[in-house]
C-alpha positions as CSV (number, residue, x, y, z in Angstrom):
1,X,-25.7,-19.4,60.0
2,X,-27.9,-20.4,62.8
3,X,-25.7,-18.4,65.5
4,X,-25.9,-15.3,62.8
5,X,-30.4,-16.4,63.3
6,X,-29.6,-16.3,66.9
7,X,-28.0,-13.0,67.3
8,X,-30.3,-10.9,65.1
9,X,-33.2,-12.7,66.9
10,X,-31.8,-11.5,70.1
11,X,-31.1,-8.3,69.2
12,X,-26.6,-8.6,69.9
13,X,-24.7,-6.4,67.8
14,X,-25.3,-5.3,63.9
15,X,-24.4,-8.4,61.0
16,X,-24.6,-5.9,58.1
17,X,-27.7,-7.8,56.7
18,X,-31.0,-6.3,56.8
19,X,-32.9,-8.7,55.3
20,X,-35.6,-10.6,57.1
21,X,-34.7,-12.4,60.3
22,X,-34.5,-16.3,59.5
23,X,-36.6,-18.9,61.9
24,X,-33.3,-20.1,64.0
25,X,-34.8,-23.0,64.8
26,X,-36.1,-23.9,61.6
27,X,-33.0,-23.0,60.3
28,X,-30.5,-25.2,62.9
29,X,-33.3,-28.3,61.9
30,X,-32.2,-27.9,58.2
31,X,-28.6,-27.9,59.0
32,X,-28.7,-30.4,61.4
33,X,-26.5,-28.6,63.8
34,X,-28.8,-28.6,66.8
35,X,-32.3,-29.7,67.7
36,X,-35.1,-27.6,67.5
37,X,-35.8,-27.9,71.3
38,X,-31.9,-26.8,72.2
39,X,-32.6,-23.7,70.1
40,X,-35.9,-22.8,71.8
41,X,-34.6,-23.3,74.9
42,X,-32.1,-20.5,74.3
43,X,-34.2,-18.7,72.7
44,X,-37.3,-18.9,75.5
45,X,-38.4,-16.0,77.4
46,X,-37.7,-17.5,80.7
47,X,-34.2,-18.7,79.8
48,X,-33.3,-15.4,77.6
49,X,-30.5,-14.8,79.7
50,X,-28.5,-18.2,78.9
51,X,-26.9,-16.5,75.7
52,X,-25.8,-13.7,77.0
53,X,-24.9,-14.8,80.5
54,X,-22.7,-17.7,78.3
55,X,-21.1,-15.3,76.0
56,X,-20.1,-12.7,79.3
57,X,-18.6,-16.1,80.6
58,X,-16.4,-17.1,77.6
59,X,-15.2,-13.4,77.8
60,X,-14.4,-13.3,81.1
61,X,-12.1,-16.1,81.0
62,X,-10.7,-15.1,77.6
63,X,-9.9,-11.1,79.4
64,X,-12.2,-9.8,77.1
65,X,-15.1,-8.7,79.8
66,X,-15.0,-5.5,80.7
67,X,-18.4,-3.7,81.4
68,X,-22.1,-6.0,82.6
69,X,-23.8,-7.7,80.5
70,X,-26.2,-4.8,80.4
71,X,-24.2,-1.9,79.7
72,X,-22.9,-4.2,76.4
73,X,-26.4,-4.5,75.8
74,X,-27.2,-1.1,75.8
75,X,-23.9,0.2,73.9
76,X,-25.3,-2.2,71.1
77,X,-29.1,-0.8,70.8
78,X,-27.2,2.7,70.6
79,X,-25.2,2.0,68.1
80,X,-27.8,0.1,66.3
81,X,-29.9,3.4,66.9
82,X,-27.0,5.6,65.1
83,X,-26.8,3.3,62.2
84,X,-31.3,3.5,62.1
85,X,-31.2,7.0,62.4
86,X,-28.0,7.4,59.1
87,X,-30.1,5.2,57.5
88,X,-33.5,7.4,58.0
89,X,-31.5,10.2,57.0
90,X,-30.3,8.2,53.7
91,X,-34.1,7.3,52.7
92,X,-35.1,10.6,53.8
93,X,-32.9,12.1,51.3
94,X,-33.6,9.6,48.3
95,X,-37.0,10.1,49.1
96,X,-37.0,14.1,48.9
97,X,-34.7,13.3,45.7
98,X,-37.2,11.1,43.6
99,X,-40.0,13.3,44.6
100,X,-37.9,16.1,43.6
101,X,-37.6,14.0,40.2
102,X,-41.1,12.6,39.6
103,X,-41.9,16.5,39.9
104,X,-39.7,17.3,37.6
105,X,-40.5,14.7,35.1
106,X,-44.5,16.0,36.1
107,X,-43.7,19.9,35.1
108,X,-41.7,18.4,31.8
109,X,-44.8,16.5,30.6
110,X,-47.3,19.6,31.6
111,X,-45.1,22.2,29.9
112,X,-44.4,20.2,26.6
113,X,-48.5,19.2,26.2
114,X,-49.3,23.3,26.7
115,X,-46.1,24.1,24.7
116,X,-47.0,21.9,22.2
117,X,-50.1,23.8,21.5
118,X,-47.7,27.1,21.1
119,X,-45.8,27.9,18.0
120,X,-44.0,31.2,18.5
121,X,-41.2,32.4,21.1
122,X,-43.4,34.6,22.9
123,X,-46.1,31.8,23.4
124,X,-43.3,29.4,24.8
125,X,-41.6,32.3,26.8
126,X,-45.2,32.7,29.2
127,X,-45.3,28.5,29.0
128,X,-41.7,28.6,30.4
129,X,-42.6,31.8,33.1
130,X,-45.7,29.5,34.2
131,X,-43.8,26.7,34.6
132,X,-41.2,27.9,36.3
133,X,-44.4,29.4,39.1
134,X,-45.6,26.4,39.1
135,X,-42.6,24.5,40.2
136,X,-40.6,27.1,42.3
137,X,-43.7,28.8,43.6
138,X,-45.7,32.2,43.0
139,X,-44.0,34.9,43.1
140,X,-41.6,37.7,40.6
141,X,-41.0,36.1,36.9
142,X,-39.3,37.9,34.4
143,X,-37.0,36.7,31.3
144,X,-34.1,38.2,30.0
145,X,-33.0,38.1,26.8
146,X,-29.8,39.9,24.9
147,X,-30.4,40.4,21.2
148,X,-28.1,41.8,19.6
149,X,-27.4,45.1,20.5
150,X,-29.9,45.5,23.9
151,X,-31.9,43.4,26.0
152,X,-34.9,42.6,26.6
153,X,-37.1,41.8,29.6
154,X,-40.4,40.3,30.0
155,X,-42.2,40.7,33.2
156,X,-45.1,37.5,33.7
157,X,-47.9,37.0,35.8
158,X,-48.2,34.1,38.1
159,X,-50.9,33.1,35.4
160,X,-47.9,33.0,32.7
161,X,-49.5,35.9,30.6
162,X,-46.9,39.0,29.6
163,X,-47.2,41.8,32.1
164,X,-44.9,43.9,30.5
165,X,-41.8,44.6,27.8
166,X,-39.3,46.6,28.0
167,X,-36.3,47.0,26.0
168,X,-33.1,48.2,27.9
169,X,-29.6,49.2,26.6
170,X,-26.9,48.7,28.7
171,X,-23.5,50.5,28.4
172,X,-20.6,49.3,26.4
173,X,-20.4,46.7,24.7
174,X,-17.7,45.5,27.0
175,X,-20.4,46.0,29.6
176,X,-22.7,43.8,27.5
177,X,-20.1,40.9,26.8
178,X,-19.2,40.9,30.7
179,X,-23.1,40.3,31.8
180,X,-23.3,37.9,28.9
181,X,-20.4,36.0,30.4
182,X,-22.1,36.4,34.1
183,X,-25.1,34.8,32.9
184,X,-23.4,31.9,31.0
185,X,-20.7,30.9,34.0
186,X,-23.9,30.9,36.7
187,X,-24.1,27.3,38.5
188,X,-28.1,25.9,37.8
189,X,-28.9,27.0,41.1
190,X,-28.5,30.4,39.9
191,X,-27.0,33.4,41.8
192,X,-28.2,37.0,43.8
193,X,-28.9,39.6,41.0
194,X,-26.9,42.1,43.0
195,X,-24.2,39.8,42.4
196,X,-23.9,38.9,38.6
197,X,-26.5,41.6,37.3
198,X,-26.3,44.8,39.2
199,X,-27.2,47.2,37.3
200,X,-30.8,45.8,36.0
201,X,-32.0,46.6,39.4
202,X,-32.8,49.9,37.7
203,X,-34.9,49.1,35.5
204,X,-37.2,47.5,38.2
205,X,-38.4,50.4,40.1
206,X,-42.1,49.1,40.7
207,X,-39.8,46.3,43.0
208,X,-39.3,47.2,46.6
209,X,-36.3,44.7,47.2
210,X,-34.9,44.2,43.6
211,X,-31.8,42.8,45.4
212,X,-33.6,39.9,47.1
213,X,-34.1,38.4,43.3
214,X,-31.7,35.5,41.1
215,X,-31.2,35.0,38.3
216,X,-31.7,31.2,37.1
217,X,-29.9,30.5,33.7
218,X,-31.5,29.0,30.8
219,X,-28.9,26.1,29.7
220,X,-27.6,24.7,27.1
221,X,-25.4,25.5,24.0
222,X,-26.7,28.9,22.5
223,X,-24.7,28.3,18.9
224,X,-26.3,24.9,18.6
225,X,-30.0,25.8,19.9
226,X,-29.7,28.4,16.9
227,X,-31.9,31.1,19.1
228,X,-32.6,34.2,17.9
229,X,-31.0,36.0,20.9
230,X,-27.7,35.4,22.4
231,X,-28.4,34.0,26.1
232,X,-31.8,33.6,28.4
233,X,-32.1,34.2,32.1
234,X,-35.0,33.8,34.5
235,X,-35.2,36.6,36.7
236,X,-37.4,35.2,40.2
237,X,-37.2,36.0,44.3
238,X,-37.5,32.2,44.4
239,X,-34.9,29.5,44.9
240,X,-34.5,25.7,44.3
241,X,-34.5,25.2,47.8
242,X,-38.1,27.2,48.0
243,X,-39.6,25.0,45.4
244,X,-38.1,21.8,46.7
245,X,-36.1,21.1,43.6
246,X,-32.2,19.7,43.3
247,X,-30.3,21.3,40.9
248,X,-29.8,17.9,39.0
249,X,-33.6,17.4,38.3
250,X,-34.0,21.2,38.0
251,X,-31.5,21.0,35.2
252,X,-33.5,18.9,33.1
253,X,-36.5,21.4,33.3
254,X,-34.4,23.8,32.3
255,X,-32.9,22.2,29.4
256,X,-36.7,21.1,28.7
257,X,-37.6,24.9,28.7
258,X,-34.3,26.1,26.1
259,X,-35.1,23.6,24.0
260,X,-38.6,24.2,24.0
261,X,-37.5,28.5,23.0
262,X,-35.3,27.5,20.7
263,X,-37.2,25.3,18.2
264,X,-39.8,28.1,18.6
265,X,-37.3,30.4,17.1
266,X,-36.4,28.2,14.9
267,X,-39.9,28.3,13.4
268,X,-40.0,31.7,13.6
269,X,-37.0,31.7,11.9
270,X,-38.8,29.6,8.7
271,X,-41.8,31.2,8.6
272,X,-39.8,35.1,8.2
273,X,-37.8,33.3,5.9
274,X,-40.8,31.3,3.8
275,X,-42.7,35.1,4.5
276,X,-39.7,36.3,2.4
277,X,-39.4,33.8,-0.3
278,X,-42.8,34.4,-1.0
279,X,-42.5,38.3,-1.2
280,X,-39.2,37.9,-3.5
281,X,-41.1,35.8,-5.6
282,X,-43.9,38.1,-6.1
283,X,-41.7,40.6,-7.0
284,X,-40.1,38.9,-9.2
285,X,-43.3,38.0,-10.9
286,X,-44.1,41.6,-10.7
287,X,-40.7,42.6,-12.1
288,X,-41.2,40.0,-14.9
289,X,-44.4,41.7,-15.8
290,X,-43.3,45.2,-15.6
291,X,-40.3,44.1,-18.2
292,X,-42.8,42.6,-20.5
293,X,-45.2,45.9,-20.5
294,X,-41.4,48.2,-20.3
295,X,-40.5,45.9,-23.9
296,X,-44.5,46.2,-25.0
297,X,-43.9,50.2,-24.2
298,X,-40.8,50.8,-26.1
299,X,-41.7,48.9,-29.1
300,X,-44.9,51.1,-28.5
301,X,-43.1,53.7,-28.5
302,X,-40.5,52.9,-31.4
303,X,-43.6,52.5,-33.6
304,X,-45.7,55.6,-32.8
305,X,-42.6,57.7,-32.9
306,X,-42.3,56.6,-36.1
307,X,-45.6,56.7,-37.5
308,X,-46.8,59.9,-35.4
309,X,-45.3,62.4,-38.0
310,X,-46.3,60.5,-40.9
311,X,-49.9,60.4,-39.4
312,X,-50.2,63.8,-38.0
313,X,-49.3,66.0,-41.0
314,X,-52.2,64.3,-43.5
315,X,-54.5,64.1,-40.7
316,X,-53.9,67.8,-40.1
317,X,-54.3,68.5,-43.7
318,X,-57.6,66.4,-43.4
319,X,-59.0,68.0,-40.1
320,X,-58.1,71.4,-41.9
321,X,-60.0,71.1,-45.0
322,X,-62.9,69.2,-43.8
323,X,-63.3,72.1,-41.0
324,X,-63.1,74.5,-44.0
325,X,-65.8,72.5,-45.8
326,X,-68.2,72.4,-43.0
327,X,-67.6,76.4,-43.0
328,X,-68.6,76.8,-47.0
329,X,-71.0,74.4,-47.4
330,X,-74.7,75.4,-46.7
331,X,-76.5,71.9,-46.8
332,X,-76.7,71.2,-43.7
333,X,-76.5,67.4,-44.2
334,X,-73.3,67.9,-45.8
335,X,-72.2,70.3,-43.1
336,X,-72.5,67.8,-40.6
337,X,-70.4,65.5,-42.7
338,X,-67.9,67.8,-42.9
339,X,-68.0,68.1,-39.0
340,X,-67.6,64.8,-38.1
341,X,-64.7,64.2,-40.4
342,X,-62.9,66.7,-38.7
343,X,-63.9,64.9,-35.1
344,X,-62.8,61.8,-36.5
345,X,-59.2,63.3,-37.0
346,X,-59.1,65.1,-33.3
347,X,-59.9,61.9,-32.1
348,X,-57.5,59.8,-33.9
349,X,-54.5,62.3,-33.0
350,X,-56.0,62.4,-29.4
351,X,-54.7,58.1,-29.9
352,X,-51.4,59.1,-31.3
353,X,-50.5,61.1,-28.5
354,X,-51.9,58.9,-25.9
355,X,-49.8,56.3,-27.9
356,X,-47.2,58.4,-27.5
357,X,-47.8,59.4,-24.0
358,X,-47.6,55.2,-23.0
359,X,-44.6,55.5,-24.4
360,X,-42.7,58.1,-23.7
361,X,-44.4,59.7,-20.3
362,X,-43.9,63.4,-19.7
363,X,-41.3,64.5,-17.5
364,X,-42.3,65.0,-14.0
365,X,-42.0,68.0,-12.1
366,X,-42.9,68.0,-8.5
367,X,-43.7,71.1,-6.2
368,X,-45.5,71.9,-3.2
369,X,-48.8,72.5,-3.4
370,X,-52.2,71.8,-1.8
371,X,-54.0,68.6,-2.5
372,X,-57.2,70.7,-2.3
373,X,-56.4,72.3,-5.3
374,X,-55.5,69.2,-7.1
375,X,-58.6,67.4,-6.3
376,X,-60.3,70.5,-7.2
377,X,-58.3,70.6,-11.1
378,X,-59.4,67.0,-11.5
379,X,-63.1,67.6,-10.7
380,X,-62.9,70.7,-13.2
381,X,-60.8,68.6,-16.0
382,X,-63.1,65.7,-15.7
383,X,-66.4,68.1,-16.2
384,X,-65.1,69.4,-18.9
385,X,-64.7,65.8,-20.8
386,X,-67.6,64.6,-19.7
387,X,-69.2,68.2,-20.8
388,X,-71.4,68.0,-17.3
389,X,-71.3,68.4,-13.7
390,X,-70.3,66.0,-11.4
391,X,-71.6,65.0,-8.2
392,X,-68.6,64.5,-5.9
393,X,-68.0,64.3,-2.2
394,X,-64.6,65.9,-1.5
395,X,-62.5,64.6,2.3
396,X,-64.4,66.0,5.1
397,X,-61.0,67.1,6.3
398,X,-57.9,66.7,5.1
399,X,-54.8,65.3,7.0
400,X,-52.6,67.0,5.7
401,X,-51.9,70.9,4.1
402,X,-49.2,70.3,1.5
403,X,-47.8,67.5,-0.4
404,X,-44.5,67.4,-3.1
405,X,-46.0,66.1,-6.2
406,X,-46.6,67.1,-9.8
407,X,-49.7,68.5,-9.1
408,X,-50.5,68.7,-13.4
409,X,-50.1,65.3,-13.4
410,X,-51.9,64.2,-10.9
411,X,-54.8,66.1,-11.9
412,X,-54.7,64.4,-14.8
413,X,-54.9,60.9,-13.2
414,X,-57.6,61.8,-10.9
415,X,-59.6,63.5,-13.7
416,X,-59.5,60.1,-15.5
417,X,-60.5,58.1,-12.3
418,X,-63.6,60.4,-11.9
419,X,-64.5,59.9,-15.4
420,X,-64.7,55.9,-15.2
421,X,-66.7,56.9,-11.8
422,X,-69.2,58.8,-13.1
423,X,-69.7,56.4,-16.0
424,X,-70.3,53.9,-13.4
425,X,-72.4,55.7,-11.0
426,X,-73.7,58.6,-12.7
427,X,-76.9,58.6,-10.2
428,X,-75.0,58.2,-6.9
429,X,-72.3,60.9,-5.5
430,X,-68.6,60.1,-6.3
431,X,-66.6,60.6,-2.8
432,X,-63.1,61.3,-2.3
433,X,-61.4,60.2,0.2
434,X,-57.5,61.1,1.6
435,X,-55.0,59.6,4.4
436,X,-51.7,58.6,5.2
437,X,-50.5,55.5,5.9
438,X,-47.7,55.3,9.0
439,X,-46.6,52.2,8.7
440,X,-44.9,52.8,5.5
441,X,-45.0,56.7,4.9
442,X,-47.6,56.8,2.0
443,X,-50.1,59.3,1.3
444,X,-52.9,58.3,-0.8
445,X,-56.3,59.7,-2.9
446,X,-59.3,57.1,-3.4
447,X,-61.8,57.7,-5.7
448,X,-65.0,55.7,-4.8
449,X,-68.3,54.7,-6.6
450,X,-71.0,52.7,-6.0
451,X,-71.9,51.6,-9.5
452,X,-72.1,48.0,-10.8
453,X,-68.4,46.9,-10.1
454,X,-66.1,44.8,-12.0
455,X,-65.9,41.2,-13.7
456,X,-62.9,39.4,-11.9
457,X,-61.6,39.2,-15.7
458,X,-62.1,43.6,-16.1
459,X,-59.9,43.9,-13.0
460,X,-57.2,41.5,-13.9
461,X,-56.9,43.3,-17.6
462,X,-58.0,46.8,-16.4
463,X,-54.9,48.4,-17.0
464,X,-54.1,46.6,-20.5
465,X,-54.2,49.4,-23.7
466,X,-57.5,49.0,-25.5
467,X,-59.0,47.1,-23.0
468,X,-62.7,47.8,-22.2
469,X,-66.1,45.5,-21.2
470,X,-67.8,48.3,-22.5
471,X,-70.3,48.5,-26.0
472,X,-68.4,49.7,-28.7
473,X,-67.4,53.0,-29.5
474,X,-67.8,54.0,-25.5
475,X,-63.9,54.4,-25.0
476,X,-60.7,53.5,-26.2
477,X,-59.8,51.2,-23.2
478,X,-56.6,53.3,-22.7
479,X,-57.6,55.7,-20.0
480,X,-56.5,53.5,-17.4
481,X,-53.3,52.8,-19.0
482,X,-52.7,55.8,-19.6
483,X,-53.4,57.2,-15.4
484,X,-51.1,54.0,-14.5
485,X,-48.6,55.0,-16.9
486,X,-48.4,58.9,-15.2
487,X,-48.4,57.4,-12.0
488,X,-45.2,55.3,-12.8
489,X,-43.4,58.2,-14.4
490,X,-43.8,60.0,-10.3
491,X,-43.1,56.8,-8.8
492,X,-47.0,56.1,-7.1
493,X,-49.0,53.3,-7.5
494,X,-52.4,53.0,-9.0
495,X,-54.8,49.8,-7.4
496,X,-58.0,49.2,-8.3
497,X,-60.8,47.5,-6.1
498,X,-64.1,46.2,-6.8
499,X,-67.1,44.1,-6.2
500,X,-69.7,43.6,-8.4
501,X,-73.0,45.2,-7.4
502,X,-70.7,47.5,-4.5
503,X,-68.9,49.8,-6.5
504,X,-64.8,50.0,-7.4
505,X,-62.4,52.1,-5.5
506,X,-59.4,53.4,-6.9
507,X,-56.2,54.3,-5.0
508,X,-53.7,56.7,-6.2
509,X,-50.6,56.0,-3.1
510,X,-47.6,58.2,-3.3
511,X,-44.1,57.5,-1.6
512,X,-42.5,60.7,-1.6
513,X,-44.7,63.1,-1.2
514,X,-43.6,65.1,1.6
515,X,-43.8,68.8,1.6
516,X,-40.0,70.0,1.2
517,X,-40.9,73.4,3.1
518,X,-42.4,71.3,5.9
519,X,-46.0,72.2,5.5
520,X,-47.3,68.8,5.4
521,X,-48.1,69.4,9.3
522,X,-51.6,67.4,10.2
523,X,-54.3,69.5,10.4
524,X,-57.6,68.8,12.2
């Protein structure tokens, strides 16, 4: 209305409306309730007064009149001053509040580009401690996680990179369920350490004032996030309030960061399990092949146990004779017939018992005994096969004094690796190395040449009987098969290695093969 114009152009009293301030005299033209000059007289600077001293006139003669014109004047503009200053206070507050958001939504877009880039827990767990700095301000970051039976807490620098991790067990496992349900009951704004966590205040020693920290929960629903560990907590000496947050905005960030942990565990999660699948499935092709060499074996072994006697007595009977006949007769061309008869019969019984052997293994009998004077055995066997002597480099020291094994057999192994080493490198040294392995508890003996390797197709069917890349009549091709073989019967493995033009290295590993007197101590 025009009078509504009037008052708000004149400053009387508060209408509710804070829109713009219409032209009154525009405004009484359009409604035709006065002329324009009427309203400008009563509106002029000269003749500001005529309003007011009017309205103090109608309210003197209606009783209503009971302070000056001025002091109603003034009581207005102060209560016009009170509502201002609420409604400063108002904007002041939406305004800290949206900048509190657009923050917010600011650290949510930087931490899911650089967490984006990360792919495992620990990755997002510095991304979360550096975006937590960044938001509440430098100062102490830590993370605390329960898994399972203890907890674990990660120190961070301001930078976001792990300082330190430590894994703490704390008390009962009431003890344990009660922090759990500290941690999951805290408000967003957090709470004093002293007050839900007291007792991790020992396991910061390097802090001067431990109780002046909080602990800031990481929210959300635990079961559903699937994490690996049962509840998160940021440990910080800063506040909301420091870092100019609300808890509503501060809430999302925190969600933000949970989610952000959990689908990293989550991927963690597959890849153990895919790392799994993929080692059950090589065993199982390894399995697969051992069964189809274990059937191989025994029907092997069904057929040289079978044919073994009915071989050995007429080759006996042939080796006999023919070593009699190299005695009697004096041609020497003859003679030498004779001989090599008789070699032809040690050699094929030397294939019925290695026949034999693939079948049915000896029995193993480990002892104690010094794996210096097994490598020494082997050297001595294989020189007397090869009917030379070899070049050989033993361990410059040896890690250990005394292993459990079947020393016999293991000679025997190693004398058959040094033989396929000489035969490869028979101008260069053969060198023998030994070391244990701590990750899994392994001892293990490599023999190492540096003649002219293997064929990728020679090291995929090295260990097949009567296998060989050699010229005929050099070998058998069951001297591998037949080391492998004895290694299986005392549970060790036998790998070979090799590139072509380097050399091959063979590795004899052993499980159990710690001394049972306890003399296995390292030596220097």
């Amino acid at each position: 209305t025009v009078a509504k114009a009037m008052c708000r152009h004149l400053h009387l009293g508060w209408s509710g409306d804070f829109g713009p301030i219409p032209d009154p005299e525009r405004l009484a033209i359009e409604l035709g309730v006065a002329d324009a000059k009427t309203v400008h007289t009563l509106l002029a600077p000269t003749r500001g007064e005529l309003l007011p001293s009017a309205l103090s006139n109608r309210l003197r003669v209606l009783g209503l009149q009971d302070a000056s014109p001025p002091s109603l004047l003034l009581e207005s503009l102060a209560a016009a001053n009170v509502k201002l200053a609420r409604l400063n206070q108002g904007m002041s507050e939406r305004a800290r509040h949206e900048e509190s958001q657009a923050r917010t939504l600011d650290a949510i877009a930087e931490f899911q580009n650089r967490a984006g880039a990360s792919t495992t827990e620990s990755a997002i767990l510095c991304e979360v401690s550096r975006s937590a700095a960044k938001v509440l301000g430098e100062g102490f970051y830590a993370i605390l996680l329960h898994r399972g039976e203890t907890w674990e807490l990660m120190q961070f620098k301001p930078s976001g990179q792990l300082a330190f991790s430590r894994v703490i067990t704390q008390g009962t496992p009431a003890a344990a369920r009660k922090a759990l349900a500290a941690i999951e009951e805290l408000p967003l704004a957090g709470a004093p350490l002293a007050a839900c966590l007291p007792w991790l205040s020992e396991h910061l020693p390097e802090l001067k004032s431990p109780n002046a920290l909080r602990v800031l929960p990481l929210v959300g629903d635990r079961r559903a996030r699937g994490l690996s560990h049962d509840v998160a907590a940021i440990i910080t000496d800063r506040d909301l309030a420091q870092g100019g947050l609300s808890p509503g905005p501060f809430s999302a960030l925190a969600v933000c960061w949970s989610a952000a942990v959990a689908a990293a565990a989550r991927q963690e999660e597959f890849r153990r399990l895919g790392e799994r699948l993929v080692e059950l499935n090589r065993s199982l092709v390894e399995t697969q092949t051992r069964l189809t060499e274990a059937e191989s074996m025994a029907r092997l072994g069904e057929m040289t146990a079978g044919a073994a006697h009915e071989m050995n007595n007429p080759l006996t009977v042939i080796a006999g004779h023919s070593q009699l006949l190299a005695m009697r007769l004096e041609d020497e061309k003859d003679k030498a017939a004779a001989q090599e008869i008789a070699h032809a019969c040690h050699d094929l019984t030397e294939l019925i018992s290695s026949l034999h052997l693939l079948a049915s293994p000896p029995d193993v009998r480990p002892s104690d005994c010094s794996p210096q004077q097994v490598v020494h055995d082997a050297v001595a066997l294989a020189q007397s096969r090869l009917g030379k002597v070899l070049r050989v480099e033993p361990p410059a020291a040896w890690n250990v004094s005394s292993v459990h094994i079947d020393a016999r057999l293991t000679s025997s192994i190693l004398a058959e690796l040094l033989c396929n080493a000489a035969d490869a490198s028979p101008e260069t040294p053969i060198r023998i190395e030994a070391s244990t392995d701590p990750t899994d508890d392994t001892w293990s003996i490599r023999i190492r040449d540096s003649g002219r390797g293997m064929s990728a197709r020679a090291l995929q069917h090295a260990f097949d009987p009567f296998f060989s890349e050699r010229p005929a009549g050099r070998g058998r091709g069951l001297g591998l098969t037949r080391a492998r073989r004895l290694a299986e019967a005392m549970n060790a493995t036998l790998s070979l290695e090799s590139v072509l033009g380097v050399g091959t290295i063979a590795t004899l590993r052993f499980t159990n093969w710690r001394a049972i007197a306890g003399a296995n101590k390292s030596v220097a």
